[in-house]
C-alpha positions as CSV (number, residue, x, y, z in Angstrom):
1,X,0.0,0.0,0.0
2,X,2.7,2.5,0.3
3,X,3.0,3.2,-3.9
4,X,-0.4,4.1,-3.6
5,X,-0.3,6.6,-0.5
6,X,2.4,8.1,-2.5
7,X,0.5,8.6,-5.7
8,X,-2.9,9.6,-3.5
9,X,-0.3,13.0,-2.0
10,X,0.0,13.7,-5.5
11,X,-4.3,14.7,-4.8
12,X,-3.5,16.0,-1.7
13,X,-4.7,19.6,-0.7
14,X,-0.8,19.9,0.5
15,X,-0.1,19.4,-3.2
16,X,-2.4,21.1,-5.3
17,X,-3.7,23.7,-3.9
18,X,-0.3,25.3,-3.8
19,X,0.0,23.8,-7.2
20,X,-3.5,26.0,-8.8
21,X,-1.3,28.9,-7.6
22,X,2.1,27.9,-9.0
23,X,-0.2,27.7,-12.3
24,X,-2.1,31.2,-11.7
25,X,0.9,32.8,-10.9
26,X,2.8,31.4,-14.1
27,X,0.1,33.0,-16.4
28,X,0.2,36.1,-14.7
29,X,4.1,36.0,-14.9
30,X,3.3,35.6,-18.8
31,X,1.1,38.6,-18.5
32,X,-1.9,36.0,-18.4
33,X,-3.6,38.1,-15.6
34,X,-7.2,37.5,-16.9
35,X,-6.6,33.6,-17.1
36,X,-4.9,33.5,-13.6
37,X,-8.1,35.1,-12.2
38,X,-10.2,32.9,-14.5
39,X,-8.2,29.9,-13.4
40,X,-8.4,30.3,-10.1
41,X,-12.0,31.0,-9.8
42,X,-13.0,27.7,-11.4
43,X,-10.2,25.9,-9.5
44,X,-11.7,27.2,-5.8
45,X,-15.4,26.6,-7.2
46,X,-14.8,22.9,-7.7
47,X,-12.9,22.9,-4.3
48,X,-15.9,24.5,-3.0
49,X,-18.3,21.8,-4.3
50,X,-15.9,19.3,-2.7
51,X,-16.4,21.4,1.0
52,X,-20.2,21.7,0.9
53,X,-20.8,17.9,-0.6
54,X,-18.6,16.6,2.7
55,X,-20.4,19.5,4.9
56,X,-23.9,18.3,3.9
57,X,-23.0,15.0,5.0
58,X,-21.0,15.5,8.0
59,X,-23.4,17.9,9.9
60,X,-26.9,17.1,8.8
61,X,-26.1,13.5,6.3
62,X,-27.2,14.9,3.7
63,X,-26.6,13.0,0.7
64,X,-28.0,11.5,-2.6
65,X,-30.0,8.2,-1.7
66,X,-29.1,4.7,-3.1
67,X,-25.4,5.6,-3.3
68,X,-22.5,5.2,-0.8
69,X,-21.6,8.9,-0.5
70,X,-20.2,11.1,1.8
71,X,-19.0,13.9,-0.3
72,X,-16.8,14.4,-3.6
73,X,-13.7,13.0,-3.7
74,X,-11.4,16.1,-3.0
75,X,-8.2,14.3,-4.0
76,X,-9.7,13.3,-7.1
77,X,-10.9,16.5,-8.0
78,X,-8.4,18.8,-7.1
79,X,-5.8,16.7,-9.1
80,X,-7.9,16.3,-12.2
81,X,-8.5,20.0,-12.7
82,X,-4.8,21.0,-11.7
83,X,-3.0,18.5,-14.3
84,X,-5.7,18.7,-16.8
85,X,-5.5,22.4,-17.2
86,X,-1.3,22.2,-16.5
87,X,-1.2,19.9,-19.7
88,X,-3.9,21.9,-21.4
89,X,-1.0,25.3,-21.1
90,X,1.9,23.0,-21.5
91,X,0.8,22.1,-24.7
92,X,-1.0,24.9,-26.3
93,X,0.3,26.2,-29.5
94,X,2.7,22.8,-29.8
95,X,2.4,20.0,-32.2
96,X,-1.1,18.0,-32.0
97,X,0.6,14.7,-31.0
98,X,2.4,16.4,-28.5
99,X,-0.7,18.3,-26.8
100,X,-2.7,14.9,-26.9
101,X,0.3,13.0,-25.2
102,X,0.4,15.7,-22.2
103,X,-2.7,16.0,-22.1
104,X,-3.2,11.8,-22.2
105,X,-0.5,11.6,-19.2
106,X,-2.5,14.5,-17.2
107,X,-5.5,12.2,-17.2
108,X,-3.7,8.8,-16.4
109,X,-2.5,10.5,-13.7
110,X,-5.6,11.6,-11.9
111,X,-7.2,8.3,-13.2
112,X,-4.4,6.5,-10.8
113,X,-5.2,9.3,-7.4
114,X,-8.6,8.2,-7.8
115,X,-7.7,4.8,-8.4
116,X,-5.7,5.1,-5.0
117,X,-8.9,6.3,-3.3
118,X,-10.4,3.1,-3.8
119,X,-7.7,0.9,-3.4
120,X,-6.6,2.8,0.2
121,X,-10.5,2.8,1.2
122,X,-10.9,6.1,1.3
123,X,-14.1,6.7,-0.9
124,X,-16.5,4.8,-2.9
125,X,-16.8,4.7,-6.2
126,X,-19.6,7.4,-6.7
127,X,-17.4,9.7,-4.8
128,X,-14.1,9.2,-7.4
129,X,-16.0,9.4,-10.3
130,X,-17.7,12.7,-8.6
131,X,-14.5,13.8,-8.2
132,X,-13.1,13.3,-11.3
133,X,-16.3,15.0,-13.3
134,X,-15.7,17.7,-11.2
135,X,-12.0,18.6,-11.8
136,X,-12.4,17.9,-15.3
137,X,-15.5,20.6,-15.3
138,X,-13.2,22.8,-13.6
139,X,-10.6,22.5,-16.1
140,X,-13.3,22.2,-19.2
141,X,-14.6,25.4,-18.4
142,X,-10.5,27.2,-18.1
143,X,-9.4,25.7,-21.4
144,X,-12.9,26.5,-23.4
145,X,-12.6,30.2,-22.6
146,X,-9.0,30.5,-22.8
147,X,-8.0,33.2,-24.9
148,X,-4.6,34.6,-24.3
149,X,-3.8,36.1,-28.0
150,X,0.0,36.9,-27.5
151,X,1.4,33.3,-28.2
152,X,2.8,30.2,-26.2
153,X,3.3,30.6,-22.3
154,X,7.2,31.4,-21.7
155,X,9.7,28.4,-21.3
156,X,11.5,30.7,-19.0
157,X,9.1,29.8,-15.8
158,X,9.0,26.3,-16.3
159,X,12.3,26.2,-14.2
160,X,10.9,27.8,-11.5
161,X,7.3,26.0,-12.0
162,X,9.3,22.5,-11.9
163,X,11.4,23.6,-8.6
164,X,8.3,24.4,-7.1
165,X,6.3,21.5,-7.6
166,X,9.4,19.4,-6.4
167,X,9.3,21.5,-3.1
168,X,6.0,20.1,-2.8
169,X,6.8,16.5,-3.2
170,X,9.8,16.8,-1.0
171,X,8.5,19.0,1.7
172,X,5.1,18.7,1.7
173,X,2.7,16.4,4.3
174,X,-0.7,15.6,3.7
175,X,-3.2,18.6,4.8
176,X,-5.7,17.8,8.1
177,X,-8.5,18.9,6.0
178,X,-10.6,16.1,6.8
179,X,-10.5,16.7,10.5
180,X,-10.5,20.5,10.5
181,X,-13.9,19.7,8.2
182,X,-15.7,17.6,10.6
183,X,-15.0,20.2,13.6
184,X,-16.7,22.9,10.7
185,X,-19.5,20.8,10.3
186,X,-20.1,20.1,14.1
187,X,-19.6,23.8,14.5
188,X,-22.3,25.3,12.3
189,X,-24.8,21.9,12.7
190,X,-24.5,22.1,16.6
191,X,-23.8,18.3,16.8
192,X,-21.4,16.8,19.2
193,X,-20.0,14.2,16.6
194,X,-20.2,14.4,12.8
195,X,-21.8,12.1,10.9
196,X,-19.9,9.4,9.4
197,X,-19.6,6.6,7.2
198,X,-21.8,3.1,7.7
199,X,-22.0,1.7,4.5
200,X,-18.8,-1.0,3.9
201,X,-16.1,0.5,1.0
């Protein structure tokens, strides 16, 4: 099991939410400020569906009947819509094969976090597929409006785009988001305990 608790950090909070800014902040670096805004708003609304589908749950188990759900698969999401729309500017303006191969290795990738999901018990299969229709809304919506006229994104930040993410990797631990969302849910639902899952994975 511990490949697959090191591919499911590469869909941890820890990871890309620092790695949505890495990839706002390289467009704006390019001059890209509109798509760095755009970017980051559909980025954080995914995240947010992520943080109200566990909320619902958590505090009042809310939830869509005849399915073993608890809320979208943040890993899932949050890695699908980050290396979907990283592959998406890698490849822009570059040969056809070339775009299709990054953007074909972006979506193996967050095929194998949600894959590590399931394997590590961590969600059902509802909630990985939720998650991965979610990031790749997210990053359906960034790439269909993406109209940066002056050209291809300069090679001269990947350096420091690369060095970053490695930081990451190296540094990073996994974020507490689960617990610090169950103590949110108790908070504004008044329970004493959150709700949580009965159904076997």
């Amino acid at each position: 099991m511990m490949i697959w608790n090191a591919v499911t950090f590469f869909g941890d909070s820890a990871v890309t939410v620092p790695g949505a800014l890495v990839l706002s902040a390289w467009l704006a670096l390019n001059g890209a400020w509109k798509q760095a805004a755009r970017w980051l708003f559909y980025f954080f609304c995914a995240m947010l569906l992520v943080v109200v589908s566990k909320l619902l749950f958590m505090g009042w188990n809310i939830r869509p009947p005849l399915f073993n759900f608890t809320g979208i698969s943040g890993h899932t999401a949050s890695a699908t819509a980050v290396y979907l729309a990283s592959a998406f500017l890698l490849g822009r303006d570059r040969a056809s094969h070339l775009h299709l191969a990054l953007l074909g290795i972006a979506t193996a990738l967050a095929l194998t976090v949600g894959v590590s999901r399931l394997l590590l018990h961590m969600h059902s299969e509802s909630e990985v597929i939720a998650g991965l229709l979610t990031g790749a809304a997210a990053a359906w919506f960034f790439c269909r409006g993406y109209d940066f006229a002056p050209g291809p994104l300069s090679a001269k930040w990947t350096p420091a785009v690369l060095v970053a993410a490695l930081l990451l990797g190296v540094l990073g631990k996994p974020a507490p988001t689960h617990d610090l969302l169950e103590e949110v849910a108790m908070k504004l639902s008044g329970r004493e305990q959150a709700f949580i899952r009965t159904e076997p994975l």
